[in-house]
N, C-alpha and C positions, 0 to 999 in steps of 0.2 A: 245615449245622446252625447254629443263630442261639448268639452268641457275648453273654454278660451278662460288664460290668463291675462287681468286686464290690470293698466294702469291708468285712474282718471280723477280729475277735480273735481269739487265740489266748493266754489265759494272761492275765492283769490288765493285761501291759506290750506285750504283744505283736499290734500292728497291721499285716497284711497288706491291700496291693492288687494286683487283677489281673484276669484276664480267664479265664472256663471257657468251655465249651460244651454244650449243654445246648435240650431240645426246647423249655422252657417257663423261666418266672422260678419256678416253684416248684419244676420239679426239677431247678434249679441251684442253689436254698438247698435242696436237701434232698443232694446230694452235698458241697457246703460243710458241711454239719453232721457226714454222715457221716467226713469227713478232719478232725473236733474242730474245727471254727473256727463261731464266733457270727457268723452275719449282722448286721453294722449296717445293711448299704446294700446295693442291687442295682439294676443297669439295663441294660436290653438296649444293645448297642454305637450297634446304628443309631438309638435315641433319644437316646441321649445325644449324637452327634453332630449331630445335627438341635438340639439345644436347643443348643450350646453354639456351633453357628455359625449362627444364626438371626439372631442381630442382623449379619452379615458380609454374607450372602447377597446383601445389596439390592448390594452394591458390585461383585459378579461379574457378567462381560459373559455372553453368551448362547454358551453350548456352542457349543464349533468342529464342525463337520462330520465332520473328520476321528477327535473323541472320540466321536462316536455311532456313525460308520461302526463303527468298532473294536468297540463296545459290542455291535453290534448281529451282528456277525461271531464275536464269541466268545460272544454268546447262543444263537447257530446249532450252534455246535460243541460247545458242555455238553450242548444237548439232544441234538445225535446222536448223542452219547457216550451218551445214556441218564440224564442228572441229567433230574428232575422242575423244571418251570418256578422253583418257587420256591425252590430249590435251584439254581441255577443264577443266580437273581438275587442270591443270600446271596454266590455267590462273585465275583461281579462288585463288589461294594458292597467287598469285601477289595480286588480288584485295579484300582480304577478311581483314576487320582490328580489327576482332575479333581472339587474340592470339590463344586462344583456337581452333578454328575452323579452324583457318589456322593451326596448327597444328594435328588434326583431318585429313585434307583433304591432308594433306601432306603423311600422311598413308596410306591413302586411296589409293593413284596414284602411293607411293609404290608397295602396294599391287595388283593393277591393271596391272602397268608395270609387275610383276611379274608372270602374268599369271590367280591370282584368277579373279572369275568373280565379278561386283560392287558389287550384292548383296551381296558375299559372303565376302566381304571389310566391307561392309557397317555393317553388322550383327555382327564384331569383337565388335564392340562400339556401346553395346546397351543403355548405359548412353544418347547417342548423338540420335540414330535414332531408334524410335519406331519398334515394330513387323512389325506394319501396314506398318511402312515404308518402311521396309524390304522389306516384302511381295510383295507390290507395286513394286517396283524395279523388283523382281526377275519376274512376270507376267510381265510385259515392256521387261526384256532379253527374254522370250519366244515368246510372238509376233512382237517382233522387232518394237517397238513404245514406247521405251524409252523417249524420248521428249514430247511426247503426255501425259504419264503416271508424267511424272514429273511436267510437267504443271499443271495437275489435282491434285495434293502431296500440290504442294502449293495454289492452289485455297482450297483445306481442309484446310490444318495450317492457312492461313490467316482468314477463315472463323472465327474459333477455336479463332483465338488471338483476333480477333473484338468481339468473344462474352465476352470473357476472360478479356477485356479491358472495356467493358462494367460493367461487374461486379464490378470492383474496381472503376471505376468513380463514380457508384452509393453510394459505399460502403464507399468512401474516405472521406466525409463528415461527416456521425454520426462515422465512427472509429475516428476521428481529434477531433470530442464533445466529447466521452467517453473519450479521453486520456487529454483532458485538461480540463476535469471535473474532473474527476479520480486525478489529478495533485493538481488541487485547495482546492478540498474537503481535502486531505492527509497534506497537508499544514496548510491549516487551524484547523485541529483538530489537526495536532503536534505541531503547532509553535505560533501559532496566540492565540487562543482561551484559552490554557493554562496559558498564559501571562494577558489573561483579567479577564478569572473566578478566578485568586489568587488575585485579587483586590476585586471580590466579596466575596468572601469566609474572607479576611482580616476584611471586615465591620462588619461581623458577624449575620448580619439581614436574615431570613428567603427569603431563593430563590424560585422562581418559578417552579416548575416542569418541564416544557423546560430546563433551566439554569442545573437543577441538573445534568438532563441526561448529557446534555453537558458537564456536569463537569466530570462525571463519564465517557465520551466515551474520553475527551479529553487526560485523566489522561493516561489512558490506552494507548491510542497514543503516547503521549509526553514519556514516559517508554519505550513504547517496540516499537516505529517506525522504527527501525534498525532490531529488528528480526520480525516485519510482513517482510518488504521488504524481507527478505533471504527467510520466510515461502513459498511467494509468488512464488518468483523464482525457490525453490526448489519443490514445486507444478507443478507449470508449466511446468518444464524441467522433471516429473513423470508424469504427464500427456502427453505427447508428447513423451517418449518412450513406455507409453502404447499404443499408437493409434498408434504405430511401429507396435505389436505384432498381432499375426490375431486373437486373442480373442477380445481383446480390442478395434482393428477397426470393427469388427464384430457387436460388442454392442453399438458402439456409433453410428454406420451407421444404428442400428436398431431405435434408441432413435429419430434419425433427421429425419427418417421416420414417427414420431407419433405425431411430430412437426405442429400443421394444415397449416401454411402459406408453413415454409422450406420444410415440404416435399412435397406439389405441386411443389415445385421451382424444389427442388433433381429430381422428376422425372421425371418434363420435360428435366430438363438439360439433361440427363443420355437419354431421351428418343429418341431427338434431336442429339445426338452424337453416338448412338447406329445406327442410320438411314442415314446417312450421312456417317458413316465409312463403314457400311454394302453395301452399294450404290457402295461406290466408287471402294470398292473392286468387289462385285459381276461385276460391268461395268468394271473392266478391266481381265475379265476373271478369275479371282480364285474361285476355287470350292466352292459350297454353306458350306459343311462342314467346308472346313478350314476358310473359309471365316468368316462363325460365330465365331470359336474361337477365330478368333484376334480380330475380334468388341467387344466380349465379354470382352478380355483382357486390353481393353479400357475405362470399364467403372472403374467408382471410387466408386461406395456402391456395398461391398459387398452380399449384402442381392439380389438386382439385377442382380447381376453379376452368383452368385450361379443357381436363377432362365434361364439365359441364357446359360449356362453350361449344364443344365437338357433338355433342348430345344435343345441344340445338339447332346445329346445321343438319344432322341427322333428321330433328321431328320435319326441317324446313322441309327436306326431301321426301318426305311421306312415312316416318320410320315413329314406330309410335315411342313411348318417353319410356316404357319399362326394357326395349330393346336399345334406346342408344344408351341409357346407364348402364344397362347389363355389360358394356364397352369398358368401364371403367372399373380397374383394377380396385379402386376403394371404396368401393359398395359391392357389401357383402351380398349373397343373394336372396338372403330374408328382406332385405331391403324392395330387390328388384321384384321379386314375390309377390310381397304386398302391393307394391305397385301397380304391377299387371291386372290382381286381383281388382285391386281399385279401378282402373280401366274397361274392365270386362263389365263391373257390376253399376258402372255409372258414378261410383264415390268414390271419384279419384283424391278430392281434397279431406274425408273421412281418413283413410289410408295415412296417407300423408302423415297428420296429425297424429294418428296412433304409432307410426313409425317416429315420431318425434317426440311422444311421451313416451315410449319403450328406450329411447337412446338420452332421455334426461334423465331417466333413472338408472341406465348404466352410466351416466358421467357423474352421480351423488356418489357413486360405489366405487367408482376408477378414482376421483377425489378423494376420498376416506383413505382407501388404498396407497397413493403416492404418499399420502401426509405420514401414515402409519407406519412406511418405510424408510420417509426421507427423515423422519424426525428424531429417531433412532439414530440413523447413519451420520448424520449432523452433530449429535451429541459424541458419536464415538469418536468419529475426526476430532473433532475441537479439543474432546479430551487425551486423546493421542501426543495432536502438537503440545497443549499448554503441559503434558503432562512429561514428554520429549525434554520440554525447554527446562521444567523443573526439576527433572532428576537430572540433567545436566550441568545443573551448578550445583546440586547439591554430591555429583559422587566427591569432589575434589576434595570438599571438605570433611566428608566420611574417611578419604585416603589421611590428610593431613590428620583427621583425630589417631586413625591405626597406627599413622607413625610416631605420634607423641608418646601413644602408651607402649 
């Protein structure tokens, strides 16, 4: 039931605020009258909260995975409890403590009350909920197994955010080495090593070839460390609006294809989440056609996605889905196999699924694998340079001790 925050009198001196509950704003001032208090002011909870963090909003990042899944798992469980949808989003809006999302879902139930159907709520805010998710939804209003469907919505995201969490676990270790290798080495060529080679250089004595370089890289540093750092940045930040443009992701998604380790990794990933989205869809009733567009819509290289695109013009034409893949250089033909198989036997979305837990478990083995060698290789770089820079100042003064004795 929708909760209004009220302001009202009682008595000439006597100013209460608080919160009732109440089907509508006027028969929440008409129970406010009855318990003797004067309505000044009344407002439903979730607009007032919408207005009073409106100006805030712009500065909140994009809902974590993890806060939808949740959402989406305790929308499942109200409804087969028996709460009516909008009922069900009223109590979510109480127990969600992600600002964002509580505002989201507060639109939503707007929207809802208002007569739109969820999916067609849900589809205003595509920032927040995927095509797939869409789609999802709006098959669940069709077969009337809304709960069922959402249940399945978050058993995908979950899956999604454990593989997604896996990568950064793995990843979080040599990104931590590069950046305070990256950190030590910058330091020592701008602040450190300058300070020692002008004591060398002062003696006047012939240096060693190590020493020089380092004189001549350190020079350089110690001068222009303030505009590498801005080149850097300014790099960076030109790089990352070209991988905005669809030229530029285009080409770099072609590049990480030709990669021999990353692009096994790319296209299991891609292969795993094409299989599993495709699944989940087809099992809840959506047509194979549209079905493929949204898996397709789902993937992240380009280069693939194009190939899956082409594969739906194909089924458009009468061509069934294990023959226009079979088209597509990056599926293997275990893939296309299983497929068929699925096709032939009626459990096409079975298939699927098992093609998507055989490739979640080569992408735990491909992960283990890159870590295993990148962490190693990491270690030896860093200790190369720091180790470069340190027998670099130290031969000089090895030479100076030989010549004193």
């Amino acid at each position: 039931m929708p909760r209004f925050i009220y302001k009202a009198k009682r008595g000439p001196a006597e100013v209460k605020e608080g919160k009732i509950e109440a089907e509508s704003q006027n028969q929440a001032a008409a129970k406010l009258s009855s318990m003797g208090f004067f309505v000044l002011s009344i407002e439903e909870e979730t607009a007032a909260f919408i207005k009073k963090s409106k100006g805030r909003l712009l500065f909140f990042k994009s809902i974590p995975l993890r806060d939808l899944s949740n959402f989406t798992r305790q929308l499942s469980n109200l409804l087969d409890s028996g709460l009516t949808m909008l009922s069900g989003l009223s109590v979510l809006i109480e127990q969600s403590e992600n600002p964002h999302l509580r505002h989201t879902i507060g639109l939503i139930r707007d929207d809802v009350k208002g007569g739109t159907t969820f999916s067609a709520a849900l589809a205003k805010h595509p920032k927040v909920f995927s095509v797939l998710y869409v789609n999802m939804v709006a098959s669940g209003e069709i077969s009337g197994s809304m709960e069922d469907v959402l249940r399945r919505l978050s058993d995908f995201m979950e899956k999604d955010e454990e593989s997604i969490s896996k990568v950064r676990a793995s990843m979080a270790y040599p990104a931590l080495m590069v950046f305070v290798g990256f950190i030590t080495i910058f330091v020592l060529l701008s602040f450190v090593a300058p300070r020692l080679t002008a004591i060398f250089i002062d003696l006047g004595q012939a240096l060693p070839l190590p020493t020089k370089i380092l004189i001549a890289v350190s020079s350089f540093f110690a001068r222009f460390w303030v505009s590498i750092i801005i080149i850097i940045i300014i790099a960076i930040t030109v790089f990352k609006r070209w991988l905005k443009t669809k030229d530029g992701k285009a080409v770099f998604d072609a590049i990480k294809l030709k990669v021999p380790l990353i692009s096994s990794f790319i296209r299991k990933v891609e292969i795993a989440r094409f299989g599993r989205t495709l699944g989940t869809l087809i099992e809840n009733g959506v047509p194979i056609i549209r079905a493929l567009g949204v898996a397709a819509g789902t993937l992240g290289n380009t280069l693939i996605k194009q190939d899956m695109e082409v594969a739906r013009k194909d089924i458009v034409e009468g061509a069934s889905l294990s023959e226009s893949i079979k088209k597509s250089k990056y599926f293997p033909a275990m893939v296309t196999n299983m497929i068929a198989v699925g096709e032939e036997s009626g459990t096409l979305e079975r298939s699927l699924f098992k093609i998507a837990d055989a490739y979640d478990t080569e992408i735990d083995r491909t992960i283990k694998t890159i870590a295993s060698l990148l962490e190693p290789g990491l270690i030896l770089f860093m200790g190369m340079a720091v180790g470069f820079i340190v027998i670099a100042m130290l031969l000089p003064i090895f030479q100076l001790n030989l010549m004193i004795r």
